[in-house]
TORDO-206963 format. One record per residue (C-alpha): residue number from 1; chain; z, y, x. Coordinates in nm, 2 decimals. Each point is the difference from the previous one (the first is absolute). Layout:
! residues N
- NUM:A:Z:Y:X
...
END
This chain:
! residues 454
- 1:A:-4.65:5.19:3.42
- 2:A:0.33:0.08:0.17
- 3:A:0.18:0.05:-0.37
- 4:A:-0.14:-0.30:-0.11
- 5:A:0.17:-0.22:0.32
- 6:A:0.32:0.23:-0.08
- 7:A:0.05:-0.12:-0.34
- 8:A:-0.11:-0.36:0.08
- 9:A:0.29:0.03:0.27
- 10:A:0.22:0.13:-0.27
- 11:A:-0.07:-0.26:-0.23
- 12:A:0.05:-0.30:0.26
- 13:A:0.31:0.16:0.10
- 14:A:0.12:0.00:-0.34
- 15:A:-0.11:-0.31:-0.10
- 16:A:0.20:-0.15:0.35
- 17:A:0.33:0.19:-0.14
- 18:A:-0.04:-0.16:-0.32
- 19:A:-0.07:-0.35:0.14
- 20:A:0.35:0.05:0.21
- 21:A:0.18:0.12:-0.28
- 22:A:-0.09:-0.31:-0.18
- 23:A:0.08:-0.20:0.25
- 24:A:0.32:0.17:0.06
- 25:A:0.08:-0.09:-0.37
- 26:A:-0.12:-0.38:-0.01
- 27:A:0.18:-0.01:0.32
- 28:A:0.33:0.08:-0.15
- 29:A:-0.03:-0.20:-0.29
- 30:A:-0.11:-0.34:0.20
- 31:A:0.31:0.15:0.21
- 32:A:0.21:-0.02:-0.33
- 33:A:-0.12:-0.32:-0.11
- 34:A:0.10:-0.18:0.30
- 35:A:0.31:0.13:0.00
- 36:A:0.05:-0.16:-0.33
- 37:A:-0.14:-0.28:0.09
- 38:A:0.18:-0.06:0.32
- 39:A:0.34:0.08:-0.19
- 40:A:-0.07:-0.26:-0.24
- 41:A:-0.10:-0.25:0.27
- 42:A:0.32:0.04:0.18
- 43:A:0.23:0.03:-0.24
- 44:A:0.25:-0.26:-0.04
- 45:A:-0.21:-0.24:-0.21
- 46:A:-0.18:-0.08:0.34
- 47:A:0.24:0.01:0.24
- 48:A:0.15:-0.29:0.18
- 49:A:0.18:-0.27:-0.05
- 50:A:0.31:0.05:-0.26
- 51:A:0.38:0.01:0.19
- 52:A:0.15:-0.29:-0.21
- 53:A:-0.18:-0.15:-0.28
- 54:A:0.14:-0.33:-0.11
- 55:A:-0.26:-0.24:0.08
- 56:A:0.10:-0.26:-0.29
- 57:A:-0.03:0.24:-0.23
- 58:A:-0.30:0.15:0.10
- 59:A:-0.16:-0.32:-0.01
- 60:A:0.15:-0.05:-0.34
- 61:A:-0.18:0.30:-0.18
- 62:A:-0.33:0.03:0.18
- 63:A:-0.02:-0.41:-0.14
- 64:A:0.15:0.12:-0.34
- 65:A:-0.28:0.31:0.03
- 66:A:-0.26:-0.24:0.04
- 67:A:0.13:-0.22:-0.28
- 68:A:0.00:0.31:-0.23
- 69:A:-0.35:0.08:0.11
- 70:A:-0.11:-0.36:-0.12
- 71:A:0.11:0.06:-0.35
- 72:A:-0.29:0.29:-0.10
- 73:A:-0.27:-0.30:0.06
- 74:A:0.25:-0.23:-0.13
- 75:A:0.02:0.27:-0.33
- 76:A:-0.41:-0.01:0.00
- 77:A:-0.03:-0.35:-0.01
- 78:A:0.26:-0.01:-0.27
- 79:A:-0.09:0.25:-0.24
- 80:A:-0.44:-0.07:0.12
- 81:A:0.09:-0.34:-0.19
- 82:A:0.16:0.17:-0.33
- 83:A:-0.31:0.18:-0.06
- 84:A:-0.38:-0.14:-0.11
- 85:A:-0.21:-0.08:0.26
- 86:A:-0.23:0.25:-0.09
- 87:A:0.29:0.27:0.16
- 88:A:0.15:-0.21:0.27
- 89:A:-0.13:0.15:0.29
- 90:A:0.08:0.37:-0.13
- 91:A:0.36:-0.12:-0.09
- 92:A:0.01:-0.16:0.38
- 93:A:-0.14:0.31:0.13
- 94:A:0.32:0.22:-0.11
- 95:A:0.23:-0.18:0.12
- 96:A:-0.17:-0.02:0.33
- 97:A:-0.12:0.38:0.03
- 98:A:0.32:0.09:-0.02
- 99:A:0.10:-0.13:0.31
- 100:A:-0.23:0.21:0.17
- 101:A:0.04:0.33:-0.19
- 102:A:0.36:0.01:-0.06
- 103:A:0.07:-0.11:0.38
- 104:A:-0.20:0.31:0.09
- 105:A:0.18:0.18:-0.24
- 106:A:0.32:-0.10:0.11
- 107:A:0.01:0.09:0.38
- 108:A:-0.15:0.33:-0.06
- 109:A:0.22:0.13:-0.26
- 110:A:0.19:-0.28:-0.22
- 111:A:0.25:-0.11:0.27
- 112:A:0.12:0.37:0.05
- 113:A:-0.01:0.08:-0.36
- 114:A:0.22:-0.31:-0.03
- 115:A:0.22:-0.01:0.24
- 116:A:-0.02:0.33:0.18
- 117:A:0.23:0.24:0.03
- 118:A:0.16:0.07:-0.36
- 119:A:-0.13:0.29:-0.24
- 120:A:0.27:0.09:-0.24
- 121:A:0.07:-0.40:-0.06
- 122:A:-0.39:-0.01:-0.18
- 123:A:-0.25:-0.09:0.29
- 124:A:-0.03:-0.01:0.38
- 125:A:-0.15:0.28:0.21
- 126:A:-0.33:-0.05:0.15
- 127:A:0.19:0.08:0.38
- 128:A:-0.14:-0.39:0.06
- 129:A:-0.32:0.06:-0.05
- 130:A:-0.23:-0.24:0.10
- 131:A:0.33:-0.17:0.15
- 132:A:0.02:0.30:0.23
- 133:A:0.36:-0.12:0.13
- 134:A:0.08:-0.37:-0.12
- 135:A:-0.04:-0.16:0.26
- 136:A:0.16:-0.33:0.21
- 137:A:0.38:0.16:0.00
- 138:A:0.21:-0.16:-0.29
- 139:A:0.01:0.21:-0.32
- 140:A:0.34:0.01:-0.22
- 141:A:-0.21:-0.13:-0.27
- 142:A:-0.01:-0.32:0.24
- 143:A:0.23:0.06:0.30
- 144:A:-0.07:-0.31:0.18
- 145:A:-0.38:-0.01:-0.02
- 146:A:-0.29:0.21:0.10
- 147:A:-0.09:0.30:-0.21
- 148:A:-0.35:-0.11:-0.04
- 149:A:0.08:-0.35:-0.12
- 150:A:0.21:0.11:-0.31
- 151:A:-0.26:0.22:-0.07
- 152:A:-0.29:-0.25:0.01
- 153:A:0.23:-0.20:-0.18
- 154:A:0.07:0.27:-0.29
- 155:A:-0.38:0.04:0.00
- 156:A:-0.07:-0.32:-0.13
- 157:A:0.23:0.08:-0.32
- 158:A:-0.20:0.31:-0.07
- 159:A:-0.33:-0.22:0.07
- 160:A:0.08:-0.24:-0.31
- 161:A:0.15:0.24:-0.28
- 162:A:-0.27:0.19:-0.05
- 163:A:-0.22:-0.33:-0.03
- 164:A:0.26:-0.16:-0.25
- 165:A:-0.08:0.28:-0.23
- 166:A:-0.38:-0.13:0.03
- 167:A:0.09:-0.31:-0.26
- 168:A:0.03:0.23:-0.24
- 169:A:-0.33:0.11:-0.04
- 170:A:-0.22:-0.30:0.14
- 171:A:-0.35:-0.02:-0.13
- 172:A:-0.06:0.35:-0.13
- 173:A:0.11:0.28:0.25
- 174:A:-0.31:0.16:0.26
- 175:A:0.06:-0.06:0.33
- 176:A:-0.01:0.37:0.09
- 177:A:0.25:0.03:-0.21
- 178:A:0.24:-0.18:0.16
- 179:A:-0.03:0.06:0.34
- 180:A:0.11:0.38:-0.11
- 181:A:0.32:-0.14:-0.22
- 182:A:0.13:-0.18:0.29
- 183:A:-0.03:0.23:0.25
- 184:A:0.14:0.29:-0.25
- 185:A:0.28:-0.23:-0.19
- 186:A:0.10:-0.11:0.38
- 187:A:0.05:0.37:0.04
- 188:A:0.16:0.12:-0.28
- 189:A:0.21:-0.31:-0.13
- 190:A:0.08:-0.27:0.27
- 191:A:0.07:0.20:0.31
- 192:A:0.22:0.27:-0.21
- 193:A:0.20:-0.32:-0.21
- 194:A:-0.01:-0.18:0.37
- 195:A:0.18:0.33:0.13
- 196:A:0.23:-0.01:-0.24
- 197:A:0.16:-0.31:0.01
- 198:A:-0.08:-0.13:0.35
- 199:A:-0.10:0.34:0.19
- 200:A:0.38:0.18:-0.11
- 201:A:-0.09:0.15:-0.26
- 202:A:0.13:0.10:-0.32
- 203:A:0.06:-0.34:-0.15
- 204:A:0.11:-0.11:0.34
- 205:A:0.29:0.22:-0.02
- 206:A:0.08:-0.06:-0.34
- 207:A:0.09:-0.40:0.09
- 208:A:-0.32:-0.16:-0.15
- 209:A:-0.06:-0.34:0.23
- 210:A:-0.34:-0.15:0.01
- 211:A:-0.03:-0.28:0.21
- 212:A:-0.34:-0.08:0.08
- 213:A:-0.22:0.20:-0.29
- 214:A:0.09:-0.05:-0.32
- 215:A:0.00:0.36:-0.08
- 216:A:-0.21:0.14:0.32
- 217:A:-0.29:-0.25:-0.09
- 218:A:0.06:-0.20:-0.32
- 219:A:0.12:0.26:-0.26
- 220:A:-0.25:0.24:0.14
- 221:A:-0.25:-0.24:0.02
- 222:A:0.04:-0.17:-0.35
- 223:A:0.10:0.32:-0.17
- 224:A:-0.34:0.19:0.10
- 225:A:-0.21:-0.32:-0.07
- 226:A:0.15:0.04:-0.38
- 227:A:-0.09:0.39:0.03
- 228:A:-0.37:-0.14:0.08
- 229:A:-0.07:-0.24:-0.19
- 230:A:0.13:0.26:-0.32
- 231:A:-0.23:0.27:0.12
- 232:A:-0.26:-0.22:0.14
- 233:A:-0.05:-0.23:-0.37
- 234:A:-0.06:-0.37:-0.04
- 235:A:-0.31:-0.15:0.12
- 236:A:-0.32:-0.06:-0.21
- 237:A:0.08:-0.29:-0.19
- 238:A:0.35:-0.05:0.06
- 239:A:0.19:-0.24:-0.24
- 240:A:-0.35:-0.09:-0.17
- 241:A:-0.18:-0.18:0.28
- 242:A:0.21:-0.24:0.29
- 243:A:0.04:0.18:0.30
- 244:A:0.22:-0.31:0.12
- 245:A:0.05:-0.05:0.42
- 246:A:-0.34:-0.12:0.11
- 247:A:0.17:-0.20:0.37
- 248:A:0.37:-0.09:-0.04
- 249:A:-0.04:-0.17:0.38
- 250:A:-0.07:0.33:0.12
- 251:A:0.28:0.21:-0.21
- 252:A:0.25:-0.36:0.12
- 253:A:-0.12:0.08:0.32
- 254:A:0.07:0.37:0.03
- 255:A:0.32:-0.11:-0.19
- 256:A:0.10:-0.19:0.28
- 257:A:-0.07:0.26:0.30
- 258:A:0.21:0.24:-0.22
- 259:A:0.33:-0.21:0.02
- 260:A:-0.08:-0.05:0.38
- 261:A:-0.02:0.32:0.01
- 262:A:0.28:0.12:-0.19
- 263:A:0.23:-0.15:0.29
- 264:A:-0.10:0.33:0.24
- 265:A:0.00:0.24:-0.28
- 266:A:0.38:-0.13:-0.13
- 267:A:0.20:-0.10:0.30
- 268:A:-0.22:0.24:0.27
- 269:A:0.16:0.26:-0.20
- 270:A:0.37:-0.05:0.16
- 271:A:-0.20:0.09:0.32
- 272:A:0.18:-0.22:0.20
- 273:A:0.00:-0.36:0.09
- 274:A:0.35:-0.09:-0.09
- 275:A:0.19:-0.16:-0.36
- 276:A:-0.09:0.32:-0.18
- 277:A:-0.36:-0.14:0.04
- 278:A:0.08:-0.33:-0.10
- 279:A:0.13:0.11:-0.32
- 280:A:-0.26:0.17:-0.12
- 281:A:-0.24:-0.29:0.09
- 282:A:0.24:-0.23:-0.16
- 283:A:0.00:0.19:-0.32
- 284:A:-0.37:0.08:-0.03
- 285:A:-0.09:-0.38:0.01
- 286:A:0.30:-0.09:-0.30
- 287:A:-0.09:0.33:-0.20
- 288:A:-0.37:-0.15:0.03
- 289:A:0.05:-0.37:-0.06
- 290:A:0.22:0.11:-0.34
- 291:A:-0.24:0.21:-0.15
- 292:A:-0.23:-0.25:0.05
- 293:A:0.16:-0.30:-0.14
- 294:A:0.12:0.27:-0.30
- 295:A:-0.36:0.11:-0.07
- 296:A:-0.11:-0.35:-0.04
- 297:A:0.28:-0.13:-0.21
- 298:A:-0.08:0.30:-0.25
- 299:A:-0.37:-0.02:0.03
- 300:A:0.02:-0.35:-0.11
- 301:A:0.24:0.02:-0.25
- 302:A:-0.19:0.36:-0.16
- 303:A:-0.37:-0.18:0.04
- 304:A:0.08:-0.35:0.05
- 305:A:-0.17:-0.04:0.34
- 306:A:0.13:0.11:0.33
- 307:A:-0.28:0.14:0.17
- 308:A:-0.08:0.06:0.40
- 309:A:-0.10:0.36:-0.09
- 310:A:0.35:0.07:-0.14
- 311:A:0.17:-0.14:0.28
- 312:A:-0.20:0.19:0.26
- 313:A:0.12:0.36:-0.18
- 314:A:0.33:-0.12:-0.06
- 315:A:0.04:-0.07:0.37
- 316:A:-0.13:0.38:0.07
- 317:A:0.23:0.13:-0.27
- 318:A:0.29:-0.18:0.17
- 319:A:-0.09:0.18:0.33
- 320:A:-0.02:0.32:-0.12
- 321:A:0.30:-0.02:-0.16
- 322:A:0.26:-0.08:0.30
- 323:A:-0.19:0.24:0.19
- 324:A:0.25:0.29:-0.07
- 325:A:0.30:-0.20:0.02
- 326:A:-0.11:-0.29:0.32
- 327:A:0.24:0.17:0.20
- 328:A:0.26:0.08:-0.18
- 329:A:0.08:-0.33:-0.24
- 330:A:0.11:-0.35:0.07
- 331:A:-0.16:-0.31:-0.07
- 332:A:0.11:-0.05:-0.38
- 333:A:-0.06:0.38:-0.14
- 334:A:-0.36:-0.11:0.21
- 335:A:-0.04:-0.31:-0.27
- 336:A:0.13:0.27:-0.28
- 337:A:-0.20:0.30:0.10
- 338:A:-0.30:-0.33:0.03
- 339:A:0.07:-0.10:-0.35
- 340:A:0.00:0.34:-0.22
- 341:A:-0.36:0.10:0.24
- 342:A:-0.10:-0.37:-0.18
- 343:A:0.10:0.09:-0.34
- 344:A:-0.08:0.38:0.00
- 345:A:-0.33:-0.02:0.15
- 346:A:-0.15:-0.22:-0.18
- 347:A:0.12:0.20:-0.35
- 348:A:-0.12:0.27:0.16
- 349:A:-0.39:-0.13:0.08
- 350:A:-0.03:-0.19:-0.35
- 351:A:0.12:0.35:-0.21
- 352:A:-0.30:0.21:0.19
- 353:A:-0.24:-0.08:-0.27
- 354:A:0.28:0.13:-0.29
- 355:A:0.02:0.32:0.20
- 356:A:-0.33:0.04:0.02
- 357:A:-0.08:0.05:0.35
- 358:A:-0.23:-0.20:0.24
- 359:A:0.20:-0.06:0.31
- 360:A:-0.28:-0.24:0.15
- 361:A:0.18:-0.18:0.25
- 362:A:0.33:0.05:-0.10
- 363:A:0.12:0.26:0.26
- 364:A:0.22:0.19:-0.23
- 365:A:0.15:-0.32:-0.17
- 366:A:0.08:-0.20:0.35
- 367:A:0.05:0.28:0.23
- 368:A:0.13:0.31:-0.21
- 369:A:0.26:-0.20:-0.22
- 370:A:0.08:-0.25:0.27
- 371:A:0.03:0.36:0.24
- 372:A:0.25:0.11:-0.25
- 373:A:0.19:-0.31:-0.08
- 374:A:0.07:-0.06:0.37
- 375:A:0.12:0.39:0.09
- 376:A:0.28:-0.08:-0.32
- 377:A:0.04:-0.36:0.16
- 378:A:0.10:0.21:0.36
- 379:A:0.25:0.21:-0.26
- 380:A:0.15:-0.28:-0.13
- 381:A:0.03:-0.26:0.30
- 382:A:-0.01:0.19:0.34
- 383:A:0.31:-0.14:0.21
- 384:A:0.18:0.20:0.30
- 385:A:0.07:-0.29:0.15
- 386:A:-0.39:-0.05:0.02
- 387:A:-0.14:0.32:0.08
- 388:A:0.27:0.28:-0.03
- 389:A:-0.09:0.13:-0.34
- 390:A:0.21:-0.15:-0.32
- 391:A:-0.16:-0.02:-0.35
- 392:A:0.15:0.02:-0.35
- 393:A:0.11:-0.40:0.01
- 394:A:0.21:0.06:0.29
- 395:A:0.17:0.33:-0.11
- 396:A:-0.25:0.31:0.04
- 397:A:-0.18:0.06:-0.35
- 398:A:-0.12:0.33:0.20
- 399:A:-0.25:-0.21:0.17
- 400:A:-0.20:-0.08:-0.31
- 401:A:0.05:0.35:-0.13
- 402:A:-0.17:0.08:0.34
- 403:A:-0.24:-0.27:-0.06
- 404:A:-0.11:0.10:-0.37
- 405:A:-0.07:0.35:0.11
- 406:A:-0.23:-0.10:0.27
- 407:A:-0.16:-0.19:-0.22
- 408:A:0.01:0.29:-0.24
- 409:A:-0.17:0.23:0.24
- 410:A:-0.24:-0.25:0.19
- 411:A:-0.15:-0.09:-0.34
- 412:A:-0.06:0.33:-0.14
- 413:A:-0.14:0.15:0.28
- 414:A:-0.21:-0.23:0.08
- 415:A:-0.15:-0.04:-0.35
- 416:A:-0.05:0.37:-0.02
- 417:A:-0.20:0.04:0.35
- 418:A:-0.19:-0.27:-0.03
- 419:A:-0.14:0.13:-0.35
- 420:A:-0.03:0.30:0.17
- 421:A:-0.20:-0.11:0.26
- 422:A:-0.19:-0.23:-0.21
- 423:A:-0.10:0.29:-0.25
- 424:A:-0.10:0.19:0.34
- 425:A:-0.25:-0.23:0.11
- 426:A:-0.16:-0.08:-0.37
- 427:A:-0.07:0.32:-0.02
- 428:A:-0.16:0.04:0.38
- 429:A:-0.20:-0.33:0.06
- 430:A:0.11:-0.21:-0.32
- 431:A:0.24:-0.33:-0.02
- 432:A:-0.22:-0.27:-0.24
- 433:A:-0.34:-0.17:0.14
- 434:A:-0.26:0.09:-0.27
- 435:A:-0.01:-0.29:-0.30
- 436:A:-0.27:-0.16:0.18
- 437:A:0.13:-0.06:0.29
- 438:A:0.32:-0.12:-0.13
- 439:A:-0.16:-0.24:-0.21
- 440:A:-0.24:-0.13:0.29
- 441:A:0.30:-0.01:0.28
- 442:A:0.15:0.23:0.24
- 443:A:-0.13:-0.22:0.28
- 444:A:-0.35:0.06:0.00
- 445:A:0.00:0.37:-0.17
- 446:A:0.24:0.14:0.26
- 447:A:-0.05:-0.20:0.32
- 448:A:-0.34:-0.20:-0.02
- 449:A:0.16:-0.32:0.06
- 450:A:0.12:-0.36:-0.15
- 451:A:0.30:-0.21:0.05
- 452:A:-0.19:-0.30:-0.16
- 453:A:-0.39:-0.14:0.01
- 454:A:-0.03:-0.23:-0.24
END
């Protein structure tokens, strides 16, 4: 009897050491984790007030933040038009997701690998880390406003790249699918090209200027979408059955909240309040209205009918054009830089079906090309007297040397990663709905739902 109240005295003893011991160890490691916590919660990303932010200019890009912002549902309603209405809702829906996913995205990891501290001129460190650090103190990216406001501000652009890309492969692409492409092309192609030539990276140093995105978003943007809709193939019945815009209001209307919107992501780029922004908006609105009075002059003379369609994507092509050059060009290389988007664009979206690929809403023919023509446009036309920075027409030829290889590089790398990471995710969950699907609509197969009850 007395060994057997021994051992049980033994045992509980032994158990009690272990049960300290654990708690010891889950002690420490709640210990640990609060000190992490607590350094992130009081870094300088929630500290106080910021010493001397200029309040015009804050003002200035939180509005031209918000502005951007509007143009992903503005995108949606644009490109949810272009499609059947069998696929509207899923086209809406990519735009719109994006917003969520790549905003989550972006404060965790893009925003340092964008514009954190510099890794041999390719990418950003990960030292902001879930903005660990950028905070309310000016940044030299943006000296006169709050860290935090030119990063919510950047964070828009990365929010409506990846969702540009999207037209490329409307009606036929699963939905799983694509929320894995954006969050891995955001990874591997925006925030590295974003590093680059706005972070001070490698192209950075080299000269390249690129005002407002026409490399960062619309050559990586419009380049990948051609990537996808090569790999991805044509959609069933494509150039044997009409797969014609099925609500031009809509596609008008989300034309319209796009040139709103263009205004923040164009001038809110100077990142101050002053003329340099009133250039850029200046030279947005004339690259815009001459592309679109181009477009239609063409489009009637080559079909004999202007139509509202055509001057709804020349108006986008217009926009994306200038965007490298806004702040860099006067007002008439704006009306020139207008013109060639009119007249190149629109080559470029009626020679698709020569080449043989199914681009289905046109993001490789408006935003690619028009990407491209715009960084050559900033080569060509950039003044000193504007912005600091002389192009070949006012006696540095360098500049569109500079330009062409950032071209160079922005297009080829961004063709070859987004194959990559196409191929990658074919062969882990698959790209194309199944035939059936396709043929009944995206919109019911993948989400349960109409946009129309008839």
């Amino acid at each position: 009897m007395m060994k057997k109240q021994t051992t049980d005295i033994s045992t509980q003893i032994t158990d009690n050491n272990a049960l300290i011991s654990l708690r010891n160890i889950l002690s420490r490691k709640v210990s640990a984790l609060g000190s992490v916590l607590f350094a992130l919660l009081c870094s300088p990303a929630f500290a106080g007030e910021a010493s001397n932010p200029d309040t015009g200019d804050t003002a200035w890009i939180l509005i031209s933040a918000a502005l951007v912002m509007l143009m992903t549902p503005g995108l949606a309603l644009f490109y949810g038009g272009m499609v059947r209405r069998k696929n509207v809702l899923g086209t809406i829906m990519h735009s719109f997701i994006a917003i969520a996913i790549i905003s989550l995205q972006w404060i965790l990891i893009g925003y340092s690998l964008s514009f954190g501290p510099d890794i041999n001129g390719f990418v950003g460190s990960l030292a902001w880390f879930g903005l660990n650090g950028v905070g309310l103190e000016p940044s030299h990216y943006a000296p006169t406003v709050p860290h935090l406001a030119f990063m919510i501000y950047q964070g828009m652009f990365a929010v409506i790249t990846p969702a540009l890309i999207s037209g490329a492969f409307a009606e036929r692409m699963k939905f799983s699918a694509y929320v894995i492409f954006i969050l891995l092309w955001s990874t591997f192609v925006y925030d590295p090209v974003a590093h680059w030539i706005w972070g001070g990276g490698w192209l950075a140093k080299l000269g390249v200027i690129d005002f407002a995105g026409g490399l960062v978003v619309h050559v990586t943007s419009g380049i990948s979408a051609l990537a996808a809709a090569v790999i991805i193939g044509h959609r069933k019945g494509y150039l044997k059955e009409s797969m014609t815009p099925h609500n031009l209001p809509m596609t008008i209307t989300g034309t319209a909240i796009l040139w709103f919107g263009w205004f923040g992501f164009n001038a809110g780029s100077a990142l101050t309040s002053g003329g340099l922004s009133t250039m850029a908006f200046v030279t947005t609105h004339i690259s815009a209205v001459a592309a679109t009075v181009t477009w239609i002059v063409i489009e009637w003379k080559h079909r004999g009918k202007p139509t509202m369609f055509g001057a709804a994507t020349g108006s986008i092509a217009g926009l994306a054009t200038i965007t490298p050059a806004a702040g860099f060009v006067g007002p008439m290389p704006a009306l020139i830089i207008g013109i060639a988007a009119g007249c190149i664009c629109y080559l470029a979206l009626n020679s698709k079906t020569k080449l043989g690929y199914d681009d289905s809403l046109d993001a490789f023919g408006v935003h690619g090309v028009g990407g491209i023509i715009g960084t050559i446009g900033a080569g060509l036309f950039a003044s000193a007297s504007i912005n600091g920075i002389n192009g070949l027409f006012f006696g540095n030829p360098q500049q569109l040397v500079n330009q062409l290889i950032g071209i160079g590089a922005v297009a080829v790398y961004s063709f070859v990663l987004c194959a990559i990471i196409l191929k990658v995710i074919d062969a882990l969950v698959g790209l194309r709905v199944d035939e059936q699907s396709e043929v009944q609509g995206l919109d019911i197969t993948l989400h349960g739902e109409e946009g129309y009850f008839l």
